[in-house]
NUKE-382569 format. One line per field, with one value per residue (C-alpha): residue number from 1; residue in one letter; x, y, z. Coordinates in steps of 0.001 Angstrom, whole numbers. Example, Ala and Ser with C-alpha at 12.3 -4.5 7.8 and 13.67 -1.06 7.14 Angstrom:
// NUKE-382569
nr: c(1:2)
rest: c(a:s)
px: c(12300:13670)
py: c(-4500:-1060)
pz: c(7800:7140)
// end
This chain:
// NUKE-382569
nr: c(1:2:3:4:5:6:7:8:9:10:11:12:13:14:15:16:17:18:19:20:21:22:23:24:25:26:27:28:29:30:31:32:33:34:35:36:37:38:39:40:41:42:43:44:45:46:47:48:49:50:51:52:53:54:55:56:57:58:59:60:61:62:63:64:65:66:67:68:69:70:71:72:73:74:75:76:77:78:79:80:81:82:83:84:85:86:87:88)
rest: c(x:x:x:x:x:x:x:x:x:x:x:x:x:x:x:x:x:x:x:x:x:x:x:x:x:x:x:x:x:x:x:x:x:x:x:x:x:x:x:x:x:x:x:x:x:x:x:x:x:x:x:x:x:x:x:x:x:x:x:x:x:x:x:x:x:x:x:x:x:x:x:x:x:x:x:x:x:x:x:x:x:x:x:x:x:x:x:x)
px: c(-6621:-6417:-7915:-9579:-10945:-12216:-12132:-16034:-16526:-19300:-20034:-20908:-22338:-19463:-20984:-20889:-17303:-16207:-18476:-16407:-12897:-13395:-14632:-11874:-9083:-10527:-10709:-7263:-7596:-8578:-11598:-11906:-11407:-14350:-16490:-15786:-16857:-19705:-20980:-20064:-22071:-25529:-25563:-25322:-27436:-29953:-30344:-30317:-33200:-35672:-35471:-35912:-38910:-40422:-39896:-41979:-44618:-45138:-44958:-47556:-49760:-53503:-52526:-55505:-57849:-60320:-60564:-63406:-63501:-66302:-65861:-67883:-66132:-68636:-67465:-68952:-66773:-64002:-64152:-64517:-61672:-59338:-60364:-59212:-56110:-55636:-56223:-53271)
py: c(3237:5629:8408:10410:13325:15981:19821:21276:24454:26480:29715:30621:33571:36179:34383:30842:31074:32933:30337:27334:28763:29634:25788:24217:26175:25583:21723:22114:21101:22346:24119:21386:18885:19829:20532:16772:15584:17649:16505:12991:13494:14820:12227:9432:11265:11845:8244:7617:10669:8815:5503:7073:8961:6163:3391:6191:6396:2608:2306:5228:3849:2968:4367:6579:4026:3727:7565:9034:12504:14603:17898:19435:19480:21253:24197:26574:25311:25014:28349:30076:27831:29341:32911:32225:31017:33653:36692:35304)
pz: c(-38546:-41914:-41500:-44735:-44279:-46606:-46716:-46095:-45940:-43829:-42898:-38894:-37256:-35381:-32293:-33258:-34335:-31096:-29082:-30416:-30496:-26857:-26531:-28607:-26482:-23275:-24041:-25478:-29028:-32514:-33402:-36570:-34188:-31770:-34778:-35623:-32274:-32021:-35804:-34121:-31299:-32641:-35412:-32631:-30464:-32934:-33446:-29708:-29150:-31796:-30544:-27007:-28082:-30316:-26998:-24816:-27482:-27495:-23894:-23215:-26082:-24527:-21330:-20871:-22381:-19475:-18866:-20064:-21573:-22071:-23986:-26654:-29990:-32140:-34564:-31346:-28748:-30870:-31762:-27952:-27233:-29981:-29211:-25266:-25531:-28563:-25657:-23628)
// end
């Protein structure tokens, strides 16, 4: 397989930087190198988290559909509710 890569610069925090050097040399290869897999892994993962998410929303959809709630939505109620959970 040819490989082509390109040069890409970035800039990291004092932390991130010492954070993956210590990762690369534990796993015994270059920090670029881990930076690729890790880019690799989040984009798949990404992917992988949305379908995951969007399955759970159609599966959950009309779940509650024979529960029946009862609670006041007027301006009032809305209101004392906001300034409760604002005094946490």
């Amino acid at each position: 397989m040819l490989w082509c890569m390109r040069r890409t610069n970035i800039y990291l925090t004092d932390e991130q930087r010492a954070a993956l050097s210590a990762r690369a040399t534990a796993e015994g290869i270059s920090t670029a190198e881990l930076v690729r897999r890790l880019i690799d892994h989040a984009l798949v993962a990404g992917s992988e988290d949305l379908a995951d998410d969007l399955a759970a929303i159609d599966v959950s959809f009309g779940v509650l559909k024979e529960v029946d709630v009862d609670f006041e939505r007027s301006d009032g109620q809305r209101g004392e509710h906001l300034e409760r959970i604002g005094r946490l």
